[in-house]
C-alpha positions in Angstrom: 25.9 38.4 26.2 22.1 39.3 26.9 19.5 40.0 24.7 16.4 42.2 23.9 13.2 41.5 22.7 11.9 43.5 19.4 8.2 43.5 18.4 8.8 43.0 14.6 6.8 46.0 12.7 6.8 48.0 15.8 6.2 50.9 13.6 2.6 50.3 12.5 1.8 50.7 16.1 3.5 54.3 16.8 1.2 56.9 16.4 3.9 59.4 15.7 8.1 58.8 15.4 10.0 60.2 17.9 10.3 61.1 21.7 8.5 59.4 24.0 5.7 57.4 23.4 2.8 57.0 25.7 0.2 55.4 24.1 0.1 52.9 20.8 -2.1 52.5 18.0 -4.4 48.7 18.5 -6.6 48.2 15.5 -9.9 46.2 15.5 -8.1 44.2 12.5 -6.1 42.5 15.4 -9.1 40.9 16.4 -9.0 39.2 12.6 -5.7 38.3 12.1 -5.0 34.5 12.0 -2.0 34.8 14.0 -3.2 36.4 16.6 -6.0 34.7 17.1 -4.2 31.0 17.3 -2.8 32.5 20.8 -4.6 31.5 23.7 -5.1 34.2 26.2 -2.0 34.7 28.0 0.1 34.7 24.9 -2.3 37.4 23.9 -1.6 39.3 26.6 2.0 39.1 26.6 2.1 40.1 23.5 -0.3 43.3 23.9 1.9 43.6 27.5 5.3 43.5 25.1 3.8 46.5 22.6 3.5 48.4 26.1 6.8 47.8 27.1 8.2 48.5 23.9 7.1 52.0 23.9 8.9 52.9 27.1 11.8 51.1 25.8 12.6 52.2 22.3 11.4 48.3 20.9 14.4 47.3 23.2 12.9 45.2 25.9 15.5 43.2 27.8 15.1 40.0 28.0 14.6 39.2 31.4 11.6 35.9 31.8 11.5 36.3 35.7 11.0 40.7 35.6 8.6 39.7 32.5 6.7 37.5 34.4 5.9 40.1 37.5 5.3 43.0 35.3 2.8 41.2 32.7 1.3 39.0 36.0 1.6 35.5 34.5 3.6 32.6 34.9 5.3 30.7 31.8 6.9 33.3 29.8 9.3 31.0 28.1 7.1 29.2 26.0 4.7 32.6 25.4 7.8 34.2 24.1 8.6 31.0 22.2 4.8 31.1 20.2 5.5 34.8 19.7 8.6 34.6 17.9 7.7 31.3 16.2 4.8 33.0 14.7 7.4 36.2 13.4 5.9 38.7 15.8 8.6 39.4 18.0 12.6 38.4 17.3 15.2 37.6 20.4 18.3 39.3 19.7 21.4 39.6 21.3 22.5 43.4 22.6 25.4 45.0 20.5 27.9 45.8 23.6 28.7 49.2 24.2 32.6 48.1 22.9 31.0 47.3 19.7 29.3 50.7 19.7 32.0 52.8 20.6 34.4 50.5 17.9 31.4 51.7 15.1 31.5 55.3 16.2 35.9 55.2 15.9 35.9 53.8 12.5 33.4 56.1 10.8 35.2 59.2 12.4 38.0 57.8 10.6 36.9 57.4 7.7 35.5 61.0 8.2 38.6 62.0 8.6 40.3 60.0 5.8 37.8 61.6 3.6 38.7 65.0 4.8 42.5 64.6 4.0 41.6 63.2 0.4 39.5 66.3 -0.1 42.7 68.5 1.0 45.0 66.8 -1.4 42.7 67.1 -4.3 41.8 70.8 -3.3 45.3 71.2 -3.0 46.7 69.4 -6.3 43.8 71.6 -8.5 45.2 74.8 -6.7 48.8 73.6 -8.4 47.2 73.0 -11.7 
């Protein structure tokens, strides 16, 4: 099963919800955050290069070290991810299959449909009364 990598309050980033973002909101405050600042300097990068990413991806970046490592242009990924998460700024989760999805999507029109045929009886029954 693979994964995906979240940036955890990705939302205080977005300038605005919806579509497609192309640019993110960095505040100065960044620069003062405790967290942050134990990084060294690639783990900070990653982690600004992550936000980027995130933006194109919907905050579902796949988890893939050796792509990561080309498109962010460093070299040891594992343990920058590892600090990251450790630290609660990004989570590693494992992608819901699309079999899953699909099951999800079956059930509730069911139960939209069971609902439907309750509604019928009951509209049907106070017709009778």
């Amino acid at each position: 099963m693979s994964k995906i990598i979240k940036i955890k309050s990705f939302d205080k980033y977005q300038h605005y919800k919806g579509g497609h973002m192309v640019w993110l909101k960095l505040y100065v405050k960044l620069l003062h955050d405790v967290k942050f600042m134990s990084l060294n300097e690639s783990e900070r990068w990653v982690f600004i290069g992550l936000m980027l990413l995130a933006c194109s991806s919907e905050n579902s970046i796949d988890y893939n070290p050796s792509f990561l490592e080309k498109i962010l242009n460093t070299s040891k990924i594992g343990k920058s991810l590892t600090t990251l998460k450790s630290i609660n700024f990004i989570e590693i989760l494992y992608k819901k299959s699309k079999q899953i999805h699909i099951d999800n999507i079956n059930k509730i029109r069911e139960d939209k449909r069971r609902e439907e045929v309750r509604e019928q009886i009951k509209s049907s029954l106070s017709r009778k009364d």
